[in-house]
BALOBA-1460 file (C-alpha; in Angstrom, 3 decimals):
// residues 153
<rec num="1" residu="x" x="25.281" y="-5.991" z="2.934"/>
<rec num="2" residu="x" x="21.703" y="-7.376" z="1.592"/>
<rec num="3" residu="x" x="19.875" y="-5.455" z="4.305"/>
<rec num="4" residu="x" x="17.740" y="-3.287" z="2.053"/>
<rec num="5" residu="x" x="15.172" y="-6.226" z="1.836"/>
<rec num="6" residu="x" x="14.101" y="-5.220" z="5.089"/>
<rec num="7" residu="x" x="14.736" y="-1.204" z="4.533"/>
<rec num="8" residu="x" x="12.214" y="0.644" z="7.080"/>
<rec num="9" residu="x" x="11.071" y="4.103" z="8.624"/>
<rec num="10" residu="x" x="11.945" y="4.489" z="12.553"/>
<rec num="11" residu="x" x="8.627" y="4.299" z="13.656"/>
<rec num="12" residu="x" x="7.765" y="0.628" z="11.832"/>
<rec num="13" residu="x" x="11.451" y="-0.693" z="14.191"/>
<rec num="14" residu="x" x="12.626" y="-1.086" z="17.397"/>
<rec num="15" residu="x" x="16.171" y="-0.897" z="17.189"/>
<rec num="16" residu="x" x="18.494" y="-2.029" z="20.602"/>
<rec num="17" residu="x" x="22.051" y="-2.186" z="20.501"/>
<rec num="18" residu="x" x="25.230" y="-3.237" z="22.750"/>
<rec num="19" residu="x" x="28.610" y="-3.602" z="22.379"/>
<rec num="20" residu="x" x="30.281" y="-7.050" z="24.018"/>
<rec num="21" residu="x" x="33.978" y="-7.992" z="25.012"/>
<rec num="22" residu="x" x="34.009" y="-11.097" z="22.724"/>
<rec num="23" residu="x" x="34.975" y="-11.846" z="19.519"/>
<rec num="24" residu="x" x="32.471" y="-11.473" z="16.520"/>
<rec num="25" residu="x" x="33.006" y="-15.342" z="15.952"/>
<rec num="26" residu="x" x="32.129" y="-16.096" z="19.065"/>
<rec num="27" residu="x" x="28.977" y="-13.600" z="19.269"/>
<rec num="28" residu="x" x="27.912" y="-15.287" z="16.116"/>
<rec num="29" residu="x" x="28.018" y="-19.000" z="17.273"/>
<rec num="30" residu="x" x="26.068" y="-17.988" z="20.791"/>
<rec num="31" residu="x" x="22.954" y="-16.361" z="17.956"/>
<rec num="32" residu="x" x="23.475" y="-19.349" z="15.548"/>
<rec num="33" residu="x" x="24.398" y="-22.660" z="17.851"/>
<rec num="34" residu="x" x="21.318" y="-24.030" z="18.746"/>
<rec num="35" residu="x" x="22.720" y="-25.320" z="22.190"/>
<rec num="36" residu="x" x="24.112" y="-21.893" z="23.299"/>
<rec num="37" residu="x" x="20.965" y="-19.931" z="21.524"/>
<rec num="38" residu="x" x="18.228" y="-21.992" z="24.323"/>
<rec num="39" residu="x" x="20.525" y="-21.204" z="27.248"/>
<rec num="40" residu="x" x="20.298" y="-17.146" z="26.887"/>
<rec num="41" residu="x" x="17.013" y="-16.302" z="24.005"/>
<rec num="42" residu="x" x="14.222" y="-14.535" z="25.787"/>
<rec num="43" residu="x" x="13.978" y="-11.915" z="28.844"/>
<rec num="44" residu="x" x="14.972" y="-12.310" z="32.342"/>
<rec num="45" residu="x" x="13.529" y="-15.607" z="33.659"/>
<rec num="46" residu="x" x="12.613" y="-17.318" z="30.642"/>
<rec num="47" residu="x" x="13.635" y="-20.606" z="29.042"/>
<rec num="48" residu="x" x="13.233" y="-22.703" z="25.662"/>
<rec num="49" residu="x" x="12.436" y="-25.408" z="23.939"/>
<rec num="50" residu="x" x="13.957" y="-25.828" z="20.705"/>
<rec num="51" residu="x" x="12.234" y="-28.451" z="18.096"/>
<rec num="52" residu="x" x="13.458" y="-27.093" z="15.195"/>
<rec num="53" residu="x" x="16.861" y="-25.118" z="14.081"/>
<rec num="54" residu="x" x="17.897" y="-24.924" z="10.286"/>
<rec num="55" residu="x" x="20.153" y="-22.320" z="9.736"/>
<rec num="56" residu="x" x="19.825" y="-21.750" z="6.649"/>
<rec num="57" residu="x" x="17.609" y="-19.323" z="4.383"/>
<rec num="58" residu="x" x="14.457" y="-20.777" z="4.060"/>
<rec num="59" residu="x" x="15.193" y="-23.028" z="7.415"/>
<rec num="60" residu="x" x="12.983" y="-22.840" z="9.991"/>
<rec num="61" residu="x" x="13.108" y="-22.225" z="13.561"/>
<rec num="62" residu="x" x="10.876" y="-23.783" z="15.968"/>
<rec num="63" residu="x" x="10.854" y="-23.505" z="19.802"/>
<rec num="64" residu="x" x="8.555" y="-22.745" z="22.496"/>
<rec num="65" residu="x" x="9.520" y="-20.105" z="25.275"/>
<rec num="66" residu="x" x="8.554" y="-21.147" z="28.748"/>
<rec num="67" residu="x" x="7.892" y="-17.682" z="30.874"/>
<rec num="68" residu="x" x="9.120" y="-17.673" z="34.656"/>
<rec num="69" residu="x" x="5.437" y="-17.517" z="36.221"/>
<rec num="70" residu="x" x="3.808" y="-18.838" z="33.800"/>
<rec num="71" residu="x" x="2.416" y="-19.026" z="29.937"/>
<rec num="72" residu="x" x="4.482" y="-20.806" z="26.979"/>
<rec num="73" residu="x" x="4.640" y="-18.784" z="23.718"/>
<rec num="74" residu="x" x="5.020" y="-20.749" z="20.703"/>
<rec num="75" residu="x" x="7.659" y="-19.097" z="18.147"/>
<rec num="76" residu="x" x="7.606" y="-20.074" z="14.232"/>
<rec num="77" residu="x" x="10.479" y="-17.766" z="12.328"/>
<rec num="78" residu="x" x="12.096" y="-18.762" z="8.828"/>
<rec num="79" residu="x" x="15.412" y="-17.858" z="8.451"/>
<rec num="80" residu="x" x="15.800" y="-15.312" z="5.177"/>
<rec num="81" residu="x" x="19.662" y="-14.173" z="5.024"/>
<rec num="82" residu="x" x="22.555" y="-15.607" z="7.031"/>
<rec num="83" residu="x" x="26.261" y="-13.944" z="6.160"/>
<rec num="84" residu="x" x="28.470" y="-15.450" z="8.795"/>
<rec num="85" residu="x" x="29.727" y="-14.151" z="11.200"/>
<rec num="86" residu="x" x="28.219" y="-10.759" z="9.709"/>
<rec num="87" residu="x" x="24.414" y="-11.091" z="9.806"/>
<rec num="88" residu="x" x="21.136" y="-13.141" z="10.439"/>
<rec num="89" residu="x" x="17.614" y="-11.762" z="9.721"/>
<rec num="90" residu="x" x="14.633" y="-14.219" z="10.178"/>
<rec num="91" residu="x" x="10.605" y="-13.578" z="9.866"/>
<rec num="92" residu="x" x="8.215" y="-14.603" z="12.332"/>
<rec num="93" residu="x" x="5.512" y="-16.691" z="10.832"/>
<rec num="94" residu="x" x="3.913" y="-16.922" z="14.612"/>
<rec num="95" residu="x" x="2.200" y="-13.740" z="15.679"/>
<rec num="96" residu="x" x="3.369" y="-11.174" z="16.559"/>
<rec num="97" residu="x" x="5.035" y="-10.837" z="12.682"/>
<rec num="98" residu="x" x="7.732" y="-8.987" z="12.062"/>
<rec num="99" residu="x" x="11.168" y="-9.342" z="11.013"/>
<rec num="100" residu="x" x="14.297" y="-9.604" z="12.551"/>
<rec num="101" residu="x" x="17.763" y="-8.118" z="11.490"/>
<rec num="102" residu="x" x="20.545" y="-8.886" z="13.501"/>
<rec num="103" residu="x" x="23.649" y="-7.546" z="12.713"/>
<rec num="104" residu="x" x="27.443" y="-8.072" z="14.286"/>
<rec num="105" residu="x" x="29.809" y="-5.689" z="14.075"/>
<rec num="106" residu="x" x="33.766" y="-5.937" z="14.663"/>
<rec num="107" residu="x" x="34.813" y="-3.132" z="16.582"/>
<rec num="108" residu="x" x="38.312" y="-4.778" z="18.185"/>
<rec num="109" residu="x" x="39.359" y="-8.057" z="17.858"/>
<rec num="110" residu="x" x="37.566" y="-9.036" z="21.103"/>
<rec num="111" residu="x" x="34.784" y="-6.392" z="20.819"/>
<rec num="112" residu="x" x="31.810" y="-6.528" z="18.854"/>
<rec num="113" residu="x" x="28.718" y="-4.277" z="18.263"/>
<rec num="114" residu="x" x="25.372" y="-6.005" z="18.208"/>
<rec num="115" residu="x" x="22.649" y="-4.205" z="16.619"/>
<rec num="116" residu="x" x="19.126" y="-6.003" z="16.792"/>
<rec num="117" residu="x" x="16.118" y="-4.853" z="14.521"/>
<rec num="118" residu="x" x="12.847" y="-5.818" z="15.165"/>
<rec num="119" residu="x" x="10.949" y="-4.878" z="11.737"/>
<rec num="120" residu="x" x="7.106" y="-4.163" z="11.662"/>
<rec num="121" residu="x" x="5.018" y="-3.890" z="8.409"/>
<rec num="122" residu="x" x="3.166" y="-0.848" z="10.161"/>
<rec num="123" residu="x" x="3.599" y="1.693" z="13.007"/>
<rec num="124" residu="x" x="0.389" y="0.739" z="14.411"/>
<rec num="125" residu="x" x="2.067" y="-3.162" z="14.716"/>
<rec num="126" residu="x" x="5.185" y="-1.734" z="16.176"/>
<rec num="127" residu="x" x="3.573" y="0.456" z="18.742"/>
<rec num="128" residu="x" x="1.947" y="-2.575" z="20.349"/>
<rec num="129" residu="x" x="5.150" y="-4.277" z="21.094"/>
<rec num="130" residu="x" x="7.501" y="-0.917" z="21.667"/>
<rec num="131" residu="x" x="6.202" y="-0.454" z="25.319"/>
<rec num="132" residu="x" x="7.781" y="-3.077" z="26.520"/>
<rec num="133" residu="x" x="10.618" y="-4.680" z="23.884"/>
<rec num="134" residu="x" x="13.779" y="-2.634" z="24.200"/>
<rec num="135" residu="x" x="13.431" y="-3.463" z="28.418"/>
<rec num="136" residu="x" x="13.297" y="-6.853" z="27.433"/>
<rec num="137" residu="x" x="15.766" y="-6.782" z="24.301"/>
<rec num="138" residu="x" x="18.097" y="-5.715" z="27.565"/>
<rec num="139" residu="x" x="17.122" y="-8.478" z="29.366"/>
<rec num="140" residu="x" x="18.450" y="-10.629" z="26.609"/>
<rec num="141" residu="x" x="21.532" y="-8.717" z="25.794"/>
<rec num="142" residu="x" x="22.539" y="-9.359" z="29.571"/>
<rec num="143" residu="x" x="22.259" y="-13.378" z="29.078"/>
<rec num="144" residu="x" x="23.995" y="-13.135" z="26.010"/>
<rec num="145" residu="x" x="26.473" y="-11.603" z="27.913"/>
<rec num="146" residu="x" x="26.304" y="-14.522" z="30.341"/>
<rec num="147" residu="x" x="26.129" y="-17.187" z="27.789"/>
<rec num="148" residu="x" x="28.952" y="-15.653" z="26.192"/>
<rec num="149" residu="x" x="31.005" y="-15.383" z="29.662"/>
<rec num="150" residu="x" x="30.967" y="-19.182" z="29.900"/>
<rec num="151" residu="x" x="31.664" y="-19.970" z="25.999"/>
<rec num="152" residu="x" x="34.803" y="-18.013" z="26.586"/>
<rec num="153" residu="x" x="36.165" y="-20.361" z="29.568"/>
């Protein structure tokens, strides 16, 4: 695996994790199909706007994030790395940077281990956003979950 072009020290990554009852294909298309992706990305409550999805290293993802009271956060990431239906790991351009390694384990043939690292150039950087991102990396696991529910109907 070409992970070590994001190799880290725990306190520069927040690292969540979950295991699913789906196939890894099937994980993989809900992170990399744009029209599955906007129905579940983001915490509780929130919902996108994609403008821009090119899978691809070097493609660029585009999409605004409309939060449930109010506020919509702008999001800029390039994808680096895509192994299907192994891996994706993208870089923010917007703030805050970082990097993200996603990772998709095949446990059973309808189970699958997500691991999601969120990659800071400092510990300082990663502090800021600890506090409060592995509630809401939960938050998004569970509409994954959801998402995934309905792509297996």
């Amino acid at each position: 695996m070409k992970t070590e072009i994001l190799q880290t020290t725990p306190d520069c990554e927040i690292r969540s994790s979950r295991i699913v009852n789906y196939s890894v294909e099937l994980v993989f298309t809900a992170w990399t199909n744009p029209n599955h992706l906007k129905n579940w990305w983001g915490p509780k409550g929130f919902t996108n706007t994609f403008k821009e999805f090119d899978l691809r290293p070097g493609g660029k993802w585009s999409f605004v994030m409309h939060g449930p009271d109010k506020g919509n956060y702008v999001n800029e990431c390039e994808f680096v790395l895509i192994e299907k239906p192994k891996l994706i790991v993208w870089k923010r351009i917007s703030k805050p940077l970082f990097n993200v390694v996603a990772e998709f384990e095949e446990i059973a043939s309808n189970q699958t281990k997500i691991i999601f690292r969120m990659v800071f150039d400092t510990a300082d950087e990663c502090n800021k956003i600890k506090p409060f991102a592995i509630e809401k990396n939960e938050e998004n696991f569970d509409k994954l979950e959801m998402e995934l529910m309905k792509m297996s109907l």
